[in-house]
C-alpha positions in Angstrom: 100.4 336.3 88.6 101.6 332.6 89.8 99.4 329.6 89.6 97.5 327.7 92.2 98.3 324.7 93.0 95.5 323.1 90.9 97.1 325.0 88.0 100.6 323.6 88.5 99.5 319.6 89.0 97.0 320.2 85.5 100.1 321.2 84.1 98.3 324.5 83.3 99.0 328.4 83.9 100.3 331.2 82.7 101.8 330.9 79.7 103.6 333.5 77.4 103.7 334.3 73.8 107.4 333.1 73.7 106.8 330.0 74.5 108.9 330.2 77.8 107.6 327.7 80.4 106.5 325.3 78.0 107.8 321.7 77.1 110.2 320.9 80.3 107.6 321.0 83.1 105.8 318.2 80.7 108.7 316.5 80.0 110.4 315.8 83.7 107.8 312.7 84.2 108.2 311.3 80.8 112.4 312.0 81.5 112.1 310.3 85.3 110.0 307.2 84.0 112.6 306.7 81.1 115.5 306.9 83.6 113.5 304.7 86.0 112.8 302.2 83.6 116.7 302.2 82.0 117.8 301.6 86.0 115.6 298.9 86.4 116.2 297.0 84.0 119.9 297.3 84.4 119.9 296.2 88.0 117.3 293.4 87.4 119.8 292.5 84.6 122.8 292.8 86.6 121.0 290.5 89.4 120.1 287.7 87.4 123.7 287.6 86.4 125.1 287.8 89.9 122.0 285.0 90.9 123.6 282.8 87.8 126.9 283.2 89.4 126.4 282.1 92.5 124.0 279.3 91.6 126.4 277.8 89.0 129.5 278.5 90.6 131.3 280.7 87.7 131.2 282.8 85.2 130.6 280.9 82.3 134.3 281.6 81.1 137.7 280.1 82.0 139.7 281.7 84.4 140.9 285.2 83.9 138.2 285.6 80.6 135.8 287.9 80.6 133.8 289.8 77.5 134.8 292.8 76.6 133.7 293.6 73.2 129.8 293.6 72.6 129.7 290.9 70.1 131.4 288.7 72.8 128.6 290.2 75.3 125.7 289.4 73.5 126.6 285.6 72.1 127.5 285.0 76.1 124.0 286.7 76.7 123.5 284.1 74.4 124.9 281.2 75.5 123.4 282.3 79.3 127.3 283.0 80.6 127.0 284.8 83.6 129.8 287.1 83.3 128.2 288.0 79.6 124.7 288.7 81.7 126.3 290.8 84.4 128.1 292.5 81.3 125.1 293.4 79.7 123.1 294.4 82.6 126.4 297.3 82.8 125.9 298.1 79.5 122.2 298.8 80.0 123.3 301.4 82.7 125.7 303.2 80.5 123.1 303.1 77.7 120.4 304.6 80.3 121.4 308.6 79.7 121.7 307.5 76.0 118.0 306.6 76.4 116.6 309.6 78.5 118.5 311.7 75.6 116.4 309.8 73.1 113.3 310.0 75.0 114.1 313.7 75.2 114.2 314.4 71.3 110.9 312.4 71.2 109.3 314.4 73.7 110.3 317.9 72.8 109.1 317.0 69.0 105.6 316.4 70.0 105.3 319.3 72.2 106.9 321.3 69.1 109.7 322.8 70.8 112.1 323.4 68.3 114.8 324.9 70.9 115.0 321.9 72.6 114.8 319.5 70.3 117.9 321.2 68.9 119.4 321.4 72.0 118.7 317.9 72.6 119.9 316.5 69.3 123.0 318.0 69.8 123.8 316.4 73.1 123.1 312.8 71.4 125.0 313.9 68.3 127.8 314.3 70.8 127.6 311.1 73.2 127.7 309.2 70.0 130.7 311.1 69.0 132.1 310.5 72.1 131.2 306.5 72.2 132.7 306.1 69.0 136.3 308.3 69.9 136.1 306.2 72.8 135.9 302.8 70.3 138.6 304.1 68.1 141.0 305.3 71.3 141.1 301.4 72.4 
């Protein structure tokens, strides 16, 4: 039989002896807020960098320099180079899915759902593996 409405905002309803139906339906809030709050920050981050720009009238760096590596990032974050914030608040944005993957794995584990733990593990084993082919590319 489907659920009533009531059942489907309590989060309760039918549910089988395999398990199916369980863990995502719980998850999707806990997954939107960690996206929301990985976006956020990176724009409010990005922001302040483009507000330091303007205000001071540059980057921070001498013409035609720009960080690049991470180290070089976060001692501009440092030093409060604008270029180095604007950086990081980019960096923030690519981390974001990195994050909600994370967040994932968390999740899943406390609702005990092996599956998708597994499933989950696997894509983060592989965005690392990708981040550091990526690094040794270049």
């Amino acid at each position: 039989m489907g659920q009533s409405a009531a059942q489907v905002e309590a989060g309760g309803g039918d549910s089988s002896a395999d398990g199916a139906g369980r863990g995502s339906a719980g998850m999707a809030p806990l997954i939107s807020r960690a996206l929301l709050v990985g976006v956020s920050v990176s724009a409010a981050t990005t922001i302040a960098g483009f507000l330091m720009y303007v205000i001071l009238g540059g980057g921070g760096y001498p013409p035609g320099v720009f960080p690049v590596a991470i180290g070089s990032v976060l001692s501009g974050v440092v030093a409060m180079r604008p270029f180095a914030i604007i950086d990081l608040g980019l960096l923030l944005l690519i981390l974001t899915p990195v994050f909600r993957v994370a967040v994932g794995i968390v999740g899943f584990a406390r609702e005990h759902d092996s599956t998708m733990v597994a499933a989950t593990s696997y894509v983060m084993c592989m965005l690392i593996l990708s981040f550091l082919l990526g690094k040794a590319g270049g």
